[in-house]
N, C-alpha and C positions, 0 to 999 in steps of 0.2 A: 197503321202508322204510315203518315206517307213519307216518302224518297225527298231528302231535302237536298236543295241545289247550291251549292255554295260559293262564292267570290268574292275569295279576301281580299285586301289589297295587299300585290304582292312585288315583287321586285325580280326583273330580267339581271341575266346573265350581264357583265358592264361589256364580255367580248361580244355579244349575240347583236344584232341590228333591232334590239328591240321586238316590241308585238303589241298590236292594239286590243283594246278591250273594249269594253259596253257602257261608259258612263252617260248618262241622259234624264235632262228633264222634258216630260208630256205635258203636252200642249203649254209650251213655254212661250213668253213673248221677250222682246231683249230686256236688260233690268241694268239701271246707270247705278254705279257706287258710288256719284252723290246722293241717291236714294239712298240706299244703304250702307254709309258708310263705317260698320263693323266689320264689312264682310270681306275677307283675306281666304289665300288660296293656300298649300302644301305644296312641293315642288322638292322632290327629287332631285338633284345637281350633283353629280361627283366630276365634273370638268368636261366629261365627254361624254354623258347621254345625260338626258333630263327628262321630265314629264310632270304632270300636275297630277295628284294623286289622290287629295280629299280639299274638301273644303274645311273653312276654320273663320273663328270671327275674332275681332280686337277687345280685349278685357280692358287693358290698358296697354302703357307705353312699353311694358315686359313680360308680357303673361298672353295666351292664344290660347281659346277653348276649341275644342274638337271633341271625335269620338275617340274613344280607346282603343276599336280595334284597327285605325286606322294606324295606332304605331305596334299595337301589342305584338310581338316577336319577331317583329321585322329590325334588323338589328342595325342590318348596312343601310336600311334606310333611313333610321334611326338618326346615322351618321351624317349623313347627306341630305337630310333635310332642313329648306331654306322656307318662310313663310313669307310670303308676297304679297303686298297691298296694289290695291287698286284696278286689279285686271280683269277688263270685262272681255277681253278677246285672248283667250290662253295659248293661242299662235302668237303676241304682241312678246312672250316674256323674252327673249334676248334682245328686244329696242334697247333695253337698258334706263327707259322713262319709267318703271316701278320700284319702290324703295323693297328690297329685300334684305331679311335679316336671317341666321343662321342661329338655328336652336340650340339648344345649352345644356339645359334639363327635360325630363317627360315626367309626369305626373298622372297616376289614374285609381282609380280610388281599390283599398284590399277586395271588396268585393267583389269588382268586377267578373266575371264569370267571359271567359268567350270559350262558350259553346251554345253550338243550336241548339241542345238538349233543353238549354233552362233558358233560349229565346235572348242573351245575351242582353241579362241586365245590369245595371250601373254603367253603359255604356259609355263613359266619360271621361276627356282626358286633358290637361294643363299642361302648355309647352313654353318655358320659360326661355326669355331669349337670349342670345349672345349679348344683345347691346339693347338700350333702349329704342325705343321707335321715336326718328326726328318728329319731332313739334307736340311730343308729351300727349297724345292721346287718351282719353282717359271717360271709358263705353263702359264702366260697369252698371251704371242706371240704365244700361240701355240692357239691363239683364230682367227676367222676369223676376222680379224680389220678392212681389204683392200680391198675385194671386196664385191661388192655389190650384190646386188640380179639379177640384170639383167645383170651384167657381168660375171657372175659364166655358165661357161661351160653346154651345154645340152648335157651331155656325160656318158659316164661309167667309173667306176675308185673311185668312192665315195664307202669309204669302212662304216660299221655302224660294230658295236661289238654287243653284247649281250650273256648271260647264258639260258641254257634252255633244253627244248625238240627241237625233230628235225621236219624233210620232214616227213607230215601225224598224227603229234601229237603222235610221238614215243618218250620213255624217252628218253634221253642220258645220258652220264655218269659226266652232268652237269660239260664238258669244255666250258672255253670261245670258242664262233664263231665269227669268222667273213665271212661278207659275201657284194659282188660286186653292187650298185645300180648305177640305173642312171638317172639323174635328167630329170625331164621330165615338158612341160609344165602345168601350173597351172590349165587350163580348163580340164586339166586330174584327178585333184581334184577338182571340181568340184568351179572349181576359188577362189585360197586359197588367204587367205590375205599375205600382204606383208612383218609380221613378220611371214609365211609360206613355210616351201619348199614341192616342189610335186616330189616324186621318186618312180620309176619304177625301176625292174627287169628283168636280162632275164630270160628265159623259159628253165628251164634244168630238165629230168625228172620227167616233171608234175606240177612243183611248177616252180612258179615264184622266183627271190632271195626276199627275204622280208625279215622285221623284225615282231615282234608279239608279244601280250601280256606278258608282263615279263622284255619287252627290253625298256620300257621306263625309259626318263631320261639318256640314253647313248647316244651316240656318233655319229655322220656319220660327215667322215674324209675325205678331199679331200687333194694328195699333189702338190701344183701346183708347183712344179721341183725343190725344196729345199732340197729334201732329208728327212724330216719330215712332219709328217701329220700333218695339221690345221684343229680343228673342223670348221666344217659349219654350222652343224644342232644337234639340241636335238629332240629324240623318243619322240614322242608326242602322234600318232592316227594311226588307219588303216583299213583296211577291215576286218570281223569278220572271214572267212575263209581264212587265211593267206597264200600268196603264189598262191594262185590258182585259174587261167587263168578261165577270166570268160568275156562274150561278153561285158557285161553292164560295164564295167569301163575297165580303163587301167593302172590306179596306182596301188600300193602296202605301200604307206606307204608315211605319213606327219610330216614332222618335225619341230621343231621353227627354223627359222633362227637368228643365234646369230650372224649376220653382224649388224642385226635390232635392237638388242638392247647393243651393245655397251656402249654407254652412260651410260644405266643404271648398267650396272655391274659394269663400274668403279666408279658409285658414292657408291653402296653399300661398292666397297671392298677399298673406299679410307672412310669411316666411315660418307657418305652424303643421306642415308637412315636410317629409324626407322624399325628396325624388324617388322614380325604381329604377333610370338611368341618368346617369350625367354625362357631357363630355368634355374632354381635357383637350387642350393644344397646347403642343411643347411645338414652338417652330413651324415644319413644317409636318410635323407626324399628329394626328388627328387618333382619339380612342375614345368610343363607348365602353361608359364604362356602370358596371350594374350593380347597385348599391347595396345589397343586400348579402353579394357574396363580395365586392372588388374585385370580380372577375374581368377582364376585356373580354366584349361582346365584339366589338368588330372595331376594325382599325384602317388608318389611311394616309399616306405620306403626300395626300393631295392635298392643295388648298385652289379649289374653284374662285373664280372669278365672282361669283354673289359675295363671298365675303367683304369685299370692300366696301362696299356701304356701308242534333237535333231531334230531334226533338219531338213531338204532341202538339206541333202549330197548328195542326188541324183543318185551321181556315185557308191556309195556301202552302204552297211551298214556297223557302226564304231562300236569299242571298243577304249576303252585305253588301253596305253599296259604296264600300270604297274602292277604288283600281286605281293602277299605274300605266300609264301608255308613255313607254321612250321611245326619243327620237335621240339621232345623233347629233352632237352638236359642234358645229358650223361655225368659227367664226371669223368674220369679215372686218 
């Protein structure tokens, strides 16, 4: 069995000066969200440090799909997490020109599993907002509804987004990337379950196209001749050396297939799910709170300034590929 490498997203100290991590898409070129305009960031905010932490896309005007284990027992982050439209330069987020909104509820299905043991399936999560999002939004057809797993193309052409570092674990100057995958059969993931997609990359100076820790919770886009892209898959998992062509496996990167779970998103976002936390504001005191016991999960007498608007893988060894990078924050 091999030694699996792991990187949850996870949350600094608020006293500590923060600590960078690894999020990166390979061989990425920049990507405009008028191209994609589902596609919304996570962000970290408790007034004095921030960071962007997963990617996330527009259901509609109240509802944000990600991955699971991007909130799964992270509690204070739970708290302080703010969903951000529009940012293709994730240094831009204190100009104060993106509409952010502050989450409410979290949603992820019972099954969910996070563990590497069982390759962390059902990986999928619903994050309900504090307020509508202005000018009524409204991307659920821009969900994969129609086709299924076994009739989705084994091809190239599925675009995925994400923020980050680039090819070799170079910074960048933290634009959006997008970058080319291609769906590949499942025994290439080391026979992924059926709410699982398995994608591959080409090979373009040294790196394979991949996505990588940082880019979970976003997107991979397929357009099948409409003219707009329909998500397929959410960033889920990958190999811990991203991008890079190695005998023992042939993927690059595992995503939930949101053909698979269907059903369940539209119960949540028609109000036929129980959240597993909600939050409450009284004033200025802020509480996660978890619904299954009423217990407080974490709590804050803050209110930031966004509010006014393993396993048997076999084929490699995985991380997640969600992170947090804080920065202090600064205001002028």
């Amino acid at each position: 069995m091999k030694r699996l490498a792991l990187v949850l997203s996870m949350l600094a100290s608020a006293s500590s000066h923060g600590f960078e991590s690894n999020p990166y898409i390979v061989n990425g070129s920049p990507a405009s969200v008028s191209e994609f305009p589902t596609f919304s960031s996570l962000y970290f905010d408790n007034g004095k440090y921030y960071g962007n932490y997963c990617g996330s896309t527009v259901i509609n005007e109240n509802y944000i799909l990600t991955a699971a284990h991007c909130i799964y027992g992270a509690f204070d982050q739970m708290l302080h997490t703010n969903v951000v439209l529009g940012v293709e330069n994730k240094n831009d987020y204190l100009s104060g020109k993106f509409e952010s909104v502050r989450a409410a509820e979290f949603y992820y299905p019972d099954n969910y599993e996070h563990s590497e043991v069982s390759a962390w399936p059902n990986d999928i999560a619903i994050i309900k907002l504090a307020r509508p999002l202005a000018g009524n939004p409204d991307y659920y057809n821009h969900l994969n509804l129609n086709v299924s797993k076994g009739s989705l193309e084994k091809t190239t052409g599925y675009m995925a987004l994400g923020h980050g570092l680039v090819n070799g674990n170079v910074a960048s100057d933290g634009q959006l990337l997008k970058t080319d995958l291609t769906l590949t059969n499942d025994s290439n993931c080391d026979n992924t379950k059926p709410g699982q997609l398995c994608f591959d990359g080409l090979l373009d100076g040294g790196y394979k196209n991949s996505t990588c820790n940082g880019d979970s919770g976003g997107p991979v886009y397929k357009d099948f001749g409409t003219g707009k892209y329909i998500q397929v898959g959410i960033t889920s998992y990958g190999p811990v050396r991203c991008g890079s062509p190695s005998p023992s496996f042939a993927a690059t990167s595992v995503f939930t297939n949101v053909n698979e779970y269907q059903n369940w998103i539209s119960s949540v976002i028609s109000g036929g799910e129980t959240p597993k936390y909600h939050i409450v504001a009284k004033g200025s005191d802020r509480q996660l709170i978890e619904n299954s016991t009423s217990s407080v999960k974490a709590s804050s007498n803050h209110i930031d300034a966004s509010s006014s608007s393993g396993g048997s893988l076999g084929f490699f060894s995985v991380m997640l590929l969600g992170a947090l990078s804080l920065r202090k924050k600064i205001r002028r």
